[in-house]
Backbone as CSV, one residue per row, in Angstrom:
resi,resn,N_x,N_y,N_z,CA_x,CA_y,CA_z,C_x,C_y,C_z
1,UNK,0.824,-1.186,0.000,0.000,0.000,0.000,0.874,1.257,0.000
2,UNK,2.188,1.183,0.466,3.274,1.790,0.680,3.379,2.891,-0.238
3,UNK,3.917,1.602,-1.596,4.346,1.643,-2.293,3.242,2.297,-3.356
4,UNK,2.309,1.975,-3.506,1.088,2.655,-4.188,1.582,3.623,-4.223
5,UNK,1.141,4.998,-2.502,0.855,5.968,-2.353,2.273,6.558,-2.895
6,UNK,3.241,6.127,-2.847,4.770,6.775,-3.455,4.506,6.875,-4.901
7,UNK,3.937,5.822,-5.304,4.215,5.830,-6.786,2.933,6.604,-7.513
8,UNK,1.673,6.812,-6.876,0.556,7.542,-7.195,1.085,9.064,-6.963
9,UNK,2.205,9.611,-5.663,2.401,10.672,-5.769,3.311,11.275,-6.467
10,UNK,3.798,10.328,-7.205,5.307,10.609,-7.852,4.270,10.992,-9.203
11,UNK,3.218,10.533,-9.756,2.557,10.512,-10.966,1.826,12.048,-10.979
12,UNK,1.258,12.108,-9.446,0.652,13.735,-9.975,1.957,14.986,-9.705
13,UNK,3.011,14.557,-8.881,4.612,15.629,-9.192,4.349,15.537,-10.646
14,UNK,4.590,14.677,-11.280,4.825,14.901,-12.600,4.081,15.188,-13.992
15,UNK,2.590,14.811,-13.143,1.198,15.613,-13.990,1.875,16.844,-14.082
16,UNK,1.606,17.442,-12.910,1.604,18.614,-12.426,2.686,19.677,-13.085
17,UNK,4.056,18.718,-12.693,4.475,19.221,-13.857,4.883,19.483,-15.429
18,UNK,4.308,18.737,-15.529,3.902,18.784,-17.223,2.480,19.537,-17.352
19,UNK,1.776,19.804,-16.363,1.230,21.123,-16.824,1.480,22.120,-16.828
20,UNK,2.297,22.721,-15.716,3.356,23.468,-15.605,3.627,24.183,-16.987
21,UNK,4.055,22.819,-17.287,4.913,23.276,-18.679,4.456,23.645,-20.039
22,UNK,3.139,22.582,-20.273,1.917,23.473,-21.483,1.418,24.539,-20.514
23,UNK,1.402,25.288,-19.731,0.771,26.369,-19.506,1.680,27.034,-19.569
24,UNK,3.107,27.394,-19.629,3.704,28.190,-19.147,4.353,28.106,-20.971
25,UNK,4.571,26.942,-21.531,4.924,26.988,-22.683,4.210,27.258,-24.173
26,UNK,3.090,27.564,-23.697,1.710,28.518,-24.942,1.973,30.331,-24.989
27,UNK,2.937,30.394,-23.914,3.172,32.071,-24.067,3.280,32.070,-25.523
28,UNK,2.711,32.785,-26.332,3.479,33.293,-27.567,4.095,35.130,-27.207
29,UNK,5.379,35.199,-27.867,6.481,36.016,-28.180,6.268,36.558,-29.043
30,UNK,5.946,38.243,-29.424,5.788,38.855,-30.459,6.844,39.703,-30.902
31,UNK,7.546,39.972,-32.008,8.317,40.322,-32.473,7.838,41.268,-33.719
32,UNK,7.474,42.676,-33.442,7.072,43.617,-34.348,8.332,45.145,-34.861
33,UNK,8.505,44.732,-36.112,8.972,45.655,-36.758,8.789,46.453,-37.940
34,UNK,9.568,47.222,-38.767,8.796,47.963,-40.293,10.179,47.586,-41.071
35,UNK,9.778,47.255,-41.997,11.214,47.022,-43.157,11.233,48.675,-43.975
36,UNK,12.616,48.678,-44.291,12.585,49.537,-44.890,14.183,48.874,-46.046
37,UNK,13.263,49.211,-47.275,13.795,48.572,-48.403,15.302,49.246,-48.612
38,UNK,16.310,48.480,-48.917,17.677,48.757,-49.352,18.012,48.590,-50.367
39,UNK,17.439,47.272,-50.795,17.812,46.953,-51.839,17.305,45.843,-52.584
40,UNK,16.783,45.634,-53.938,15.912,44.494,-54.363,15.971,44.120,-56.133
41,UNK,16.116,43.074,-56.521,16.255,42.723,-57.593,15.300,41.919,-58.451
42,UNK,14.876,41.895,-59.486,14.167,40.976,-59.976,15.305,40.389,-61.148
43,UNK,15.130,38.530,-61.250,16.344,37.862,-62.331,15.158,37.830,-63.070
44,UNK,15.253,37.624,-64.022,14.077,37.160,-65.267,15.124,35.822,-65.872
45,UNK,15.241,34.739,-65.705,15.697,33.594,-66.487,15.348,32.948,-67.298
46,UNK,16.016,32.719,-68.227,14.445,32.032,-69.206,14.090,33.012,-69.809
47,UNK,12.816,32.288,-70.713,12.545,33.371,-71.416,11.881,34.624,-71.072
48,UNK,11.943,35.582,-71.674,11.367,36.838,-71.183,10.232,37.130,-70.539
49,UNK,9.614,37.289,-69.849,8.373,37.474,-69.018,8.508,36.637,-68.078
50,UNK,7.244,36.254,-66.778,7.569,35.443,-65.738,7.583,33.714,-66.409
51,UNK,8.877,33.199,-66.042,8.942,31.776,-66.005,9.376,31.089,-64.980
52,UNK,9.104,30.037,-64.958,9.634,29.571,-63.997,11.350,29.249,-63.550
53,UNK,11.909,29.715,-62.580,13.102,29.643,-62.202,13.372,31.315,-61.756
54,UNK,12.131,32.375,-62.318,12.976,33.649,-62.041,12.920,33.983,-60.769
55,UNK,13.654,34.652,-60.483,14.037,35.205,-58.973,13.694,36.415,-58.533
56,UNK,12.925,36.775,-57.343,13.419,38.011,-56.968,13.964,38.079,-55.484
57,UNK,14.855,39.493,-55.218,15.666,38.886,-53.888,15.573,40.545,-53.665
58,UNK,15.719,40.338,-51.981,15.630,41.887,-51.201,16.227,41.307,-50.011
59,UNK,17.132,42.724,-49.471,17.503,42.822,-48.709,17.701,44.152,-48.124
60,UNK,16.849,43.915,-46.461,15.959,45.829,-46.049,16.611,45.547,-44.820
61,UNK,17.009,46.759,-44.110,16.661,47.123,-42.558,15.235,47.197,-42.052
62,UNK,15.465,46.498,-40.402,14.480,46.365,-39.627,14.139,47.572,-38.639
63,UNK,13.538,48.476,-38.331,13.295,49.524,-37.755,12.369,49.332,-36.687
64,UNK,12.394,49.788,-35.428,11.548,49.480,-34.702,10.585,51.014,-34.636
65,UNK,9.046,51.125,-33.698,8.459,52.597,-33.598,9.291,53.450,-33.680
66,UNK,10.594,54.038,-33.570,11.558,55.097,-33.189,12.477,54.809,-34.612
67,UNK,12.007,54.344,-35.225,12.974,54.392,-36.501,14.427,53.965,-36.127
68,UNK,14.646,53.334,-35.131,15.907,52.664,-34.694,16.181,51.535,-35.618
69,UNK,16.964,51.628,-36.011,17.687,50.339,-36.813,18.107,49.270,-36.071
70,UNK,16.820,47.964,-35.963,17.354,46.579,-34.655,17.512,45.857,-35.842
71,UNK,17.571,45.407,-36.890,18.255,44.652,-37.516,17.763,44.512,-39.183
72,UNK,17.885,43.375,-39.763,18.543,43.115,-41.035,17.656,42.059,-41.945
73,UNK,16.490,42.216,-42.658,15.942,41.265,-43.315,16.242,40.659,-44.957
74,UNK,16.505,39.407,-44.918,17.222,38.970,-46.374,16.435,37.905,-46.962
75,UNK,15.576,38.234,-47.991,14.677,37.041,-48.303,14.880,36.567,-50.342
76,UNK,14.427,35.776,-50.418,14.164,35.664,-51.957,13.268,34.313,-52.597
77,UNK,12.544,34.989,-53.652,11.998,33.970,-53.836,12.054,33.565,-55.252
78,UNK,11.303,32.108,-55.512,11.754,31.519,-57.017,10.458,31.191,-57.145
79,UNK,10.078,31.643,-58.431,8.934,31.271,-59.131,8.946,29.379,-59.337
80,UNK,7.882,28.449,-59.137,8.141,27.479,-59.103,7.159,27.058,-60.158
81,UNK,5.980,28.027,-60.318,4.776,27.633,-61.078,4.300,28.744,-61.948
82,UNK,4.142,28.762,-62.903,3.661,29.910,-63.885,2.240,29.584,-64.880
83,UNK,1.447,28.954,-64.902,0.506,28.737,-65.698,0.039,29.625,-66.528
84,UNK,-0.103,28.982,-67.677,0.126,29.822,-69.319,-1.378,30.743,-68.751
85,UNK,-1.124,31.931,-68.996,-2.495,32.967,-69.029,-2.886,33.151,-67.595
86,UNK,-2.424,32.670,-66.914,-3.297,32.771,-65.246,-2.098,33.931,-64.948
87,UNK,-2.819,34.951,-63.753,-2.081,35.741,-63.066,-1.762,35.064,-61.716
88,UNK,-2.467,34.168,-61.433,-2.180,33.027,-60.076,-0.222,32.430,-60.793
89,UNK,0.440,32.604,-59.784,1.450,32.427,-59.780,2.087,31.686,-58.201
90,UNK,3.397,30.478,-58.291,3.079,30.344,-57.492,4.918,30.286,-56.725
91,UNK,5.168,31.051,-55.731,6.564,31.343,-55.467,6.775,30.667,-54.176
92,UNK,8.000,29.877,-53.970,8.966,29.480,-52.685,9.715,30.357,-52.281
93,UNK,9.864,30.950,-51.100,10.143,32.426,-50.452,10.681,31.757,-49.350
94,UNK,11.995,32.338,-48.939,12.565,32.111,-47.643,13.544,33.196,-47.656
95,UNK,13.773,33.427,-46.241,14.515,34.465,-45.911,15.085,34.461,-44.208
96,UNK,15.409,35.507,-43.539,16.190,35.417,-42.628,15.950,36.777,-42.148
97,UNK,15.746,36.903,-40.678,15.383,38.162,-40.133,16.738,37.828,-39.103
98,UNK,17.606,39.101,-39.060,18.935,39.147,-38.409,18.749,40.030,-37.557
99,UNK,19.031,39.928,-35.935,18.821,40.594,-34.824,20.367,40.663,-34.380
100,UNK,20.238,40.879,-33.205,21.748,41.576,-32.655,21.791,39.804,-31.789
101,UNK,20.599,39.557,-31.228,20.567,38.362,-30.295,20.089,37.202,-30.981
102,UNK,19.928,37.570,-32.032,19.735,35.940,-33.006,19.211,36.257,-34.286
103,UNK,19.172,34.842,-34.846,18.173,35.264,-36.789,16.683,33.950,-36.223
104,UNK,16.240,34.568,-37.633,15.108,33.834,-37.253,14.799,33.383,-38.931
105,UNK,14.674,32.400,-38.755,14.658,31.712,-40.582,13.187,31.559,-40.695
106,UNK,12.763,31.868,-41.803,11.459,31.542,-42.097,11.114,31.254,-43.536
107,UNK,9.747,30.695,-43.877,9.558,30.297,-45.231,8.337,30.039,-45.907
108,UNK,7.470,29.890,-47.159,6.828,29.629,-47.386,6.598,29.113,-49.080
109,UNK,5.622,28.690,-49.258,5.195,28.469,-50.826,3.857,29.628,-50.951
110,UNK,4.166,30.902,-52.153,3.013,32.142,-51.880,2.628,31.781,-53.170
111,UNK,1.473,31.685,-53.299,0.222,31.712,-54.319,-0.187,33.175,-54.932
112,UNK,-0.109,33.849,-55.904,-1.036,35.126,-56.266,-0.335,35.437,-57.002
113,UNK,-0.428,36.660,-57.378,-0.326,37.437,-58.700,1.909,37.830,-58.078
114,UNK,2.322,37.594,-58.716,4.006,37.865,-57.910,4.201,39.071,-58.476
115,UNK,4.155,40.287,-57.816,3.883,41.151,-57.632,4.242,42.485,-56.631
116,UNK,5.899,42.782,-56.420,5.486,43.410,-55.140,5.110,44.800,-54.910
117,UNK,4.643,45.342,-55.538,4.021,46.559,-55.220,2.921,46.279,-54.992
118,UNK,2.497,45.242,-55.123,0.634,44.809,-54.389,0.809,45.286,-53.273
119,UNK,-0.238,45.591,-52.518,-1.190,45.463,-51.094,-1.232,44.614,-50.451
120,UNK,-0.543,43.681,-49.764,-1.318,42.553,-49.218,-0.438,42.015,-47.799
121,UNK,-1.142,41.255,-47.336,-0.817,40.452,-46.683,-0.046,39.003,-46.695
122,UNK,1.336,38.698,-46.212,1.419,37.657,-46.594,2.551,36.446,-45.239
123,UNK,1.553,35.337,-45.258,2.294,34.838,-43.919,3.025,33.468,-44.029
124,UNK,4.022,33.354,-43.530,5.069,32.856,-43.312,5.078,31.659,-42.639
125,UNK,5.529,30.541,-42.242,6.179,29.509,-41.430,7.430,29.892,-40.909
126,UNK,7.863,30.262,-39.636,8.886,30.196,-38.645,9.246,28.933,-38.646
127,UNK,10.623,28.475,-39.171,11.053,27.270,-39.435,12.189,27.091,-38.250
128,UNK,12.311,28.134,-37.453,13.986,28.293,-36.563,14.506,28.995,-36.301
129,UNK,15.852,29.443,-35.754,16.494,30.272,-35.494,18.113,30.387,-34.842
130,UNK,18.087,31.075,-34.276,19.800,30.848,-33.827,19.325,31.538,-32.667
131,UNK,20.470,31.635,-31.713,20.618,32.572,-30.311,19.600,32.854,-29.607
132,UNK,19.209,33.699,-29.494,18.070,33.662,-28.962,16.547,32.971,-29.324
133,UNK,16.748,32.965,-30.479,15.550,32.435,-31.209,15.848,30.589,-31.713
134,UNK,16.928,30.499,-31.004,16.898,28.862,-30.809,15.548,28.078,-30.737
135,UNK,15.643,27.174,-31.537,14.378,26.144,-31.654,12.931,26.913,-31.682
136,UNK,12.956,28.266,-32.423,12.233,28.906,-32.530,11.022,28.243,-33.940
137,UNK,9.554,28.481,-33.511,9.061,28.249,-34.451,7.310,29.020,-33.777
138,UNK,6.494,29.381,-35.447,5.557,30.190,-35.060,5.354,30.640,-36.506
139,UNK,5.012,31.521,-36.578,4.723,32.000,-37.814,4.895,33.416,-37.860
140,UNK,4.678,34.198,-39.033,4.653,35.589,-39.769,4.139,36.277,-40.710
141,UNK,3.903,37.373,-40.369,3.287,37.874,-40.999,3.645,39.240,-41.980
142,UNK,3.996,39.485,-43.061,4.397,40.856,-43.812,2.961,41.267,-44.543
143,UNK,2.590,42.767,-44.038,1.774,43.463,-43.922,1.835,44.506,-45.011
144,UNK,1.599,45.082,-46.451,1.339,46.482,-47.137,3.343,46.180,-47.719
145,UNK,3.455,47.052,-48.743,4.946,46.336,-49.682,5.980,48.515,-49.524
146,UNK,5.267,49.612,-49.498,6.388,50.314,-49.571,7.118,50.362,-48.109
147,UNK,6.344,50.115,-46.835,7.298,50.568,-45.934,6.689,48.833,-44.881
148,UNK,6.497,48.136,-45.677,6.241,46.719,-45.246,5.979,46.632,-43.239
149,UNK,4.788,45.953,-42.623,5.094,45.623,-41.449,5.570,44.356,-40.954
150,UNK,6.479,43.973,-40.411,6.817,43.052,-39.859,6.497,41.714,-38.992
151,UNK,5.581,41.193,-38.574,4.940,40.546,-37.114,5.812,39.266,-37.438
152,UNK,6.383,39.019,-36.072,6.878,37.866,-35.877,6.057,36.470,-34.624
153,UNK,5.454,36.060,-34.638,4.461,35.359,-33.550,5.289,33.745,-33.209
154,UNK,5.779,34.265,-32.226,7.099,33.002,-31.900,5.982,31.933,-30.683
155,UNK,6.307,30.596,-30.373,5.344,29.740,-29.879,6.262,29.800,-28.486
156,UNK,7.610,29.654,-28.477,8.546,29.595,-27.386,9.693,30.920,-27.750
């Protein structure tokens, strides 16, 4: 009977703490900044107009409310899908948000018109990170294309 009550209390220590730990480990971490463009290229490969393989690549400073420069965003993407006559287009995008205390890698496959002077909204998979943003994952969000918003929504 001893032995029960040891081993029944050893089970809710360790409920307990493993709830602990989903409660305390659902915090999500927000990470909000504004890009501001430096520099950006479009490749056209292939034949002339959008085909598949062309590239475009940017690389902006991260600004926080105060127009402080906290870091360094580097992304690019490759057209993977072009269907004859459709403006639906369909691009693999990854990039890298560089902080002073870590990067944060992220990525996606974007569907729509490839385009960046559009309007839009467009969100991301948080695939990782370094330093601080170790075993980081969550998602993102880039908000409007001349002075772009940033949201980073980290899980840990």
């Amino acid at each position: 009977m001893r032995k029960m009550t040891v081993w029944a209390a050893a089970v809710v220590v360790v409920l307990l703490g493993l709830g602990l730990y989903f409660v305390t480990s659902n915090r999500a971490r927000v990470v909000r900044v504004q890009e501001r463009n430096v520099e950006s290229i479009y490749n056209d490969f292939g034949d002339p107009g959008e085909t598949m393989g062309d590239q475009y690549a940017i690389n902006a400073d991260l600004v926080d409310d105060n127009e402080n420069r906290v870091g360094e965003y580097g992304a690019f993407c490759v057209l993977t899908s072009v269907p004859p006559g459709s403006p639906e287009l369909e691009a693999q995008c990854h990039g890298s948000l560089m902080f002073e205390e870590g990067r944060i890698v992220f990525s996606t496959l974007e569907v729509g018109p490839f385009d960046p002077t559009l309007e839009r909204t467009v969100e991301m998979a948080v695939m990782g990170g370094t330093g601080a943003y170790r075993f980081a994952s969550g998602y993102m969000t880039i908000i409007g294309t001349t002075e772009p918003e940033v949201t980073v929504y980290l899980n840990n």
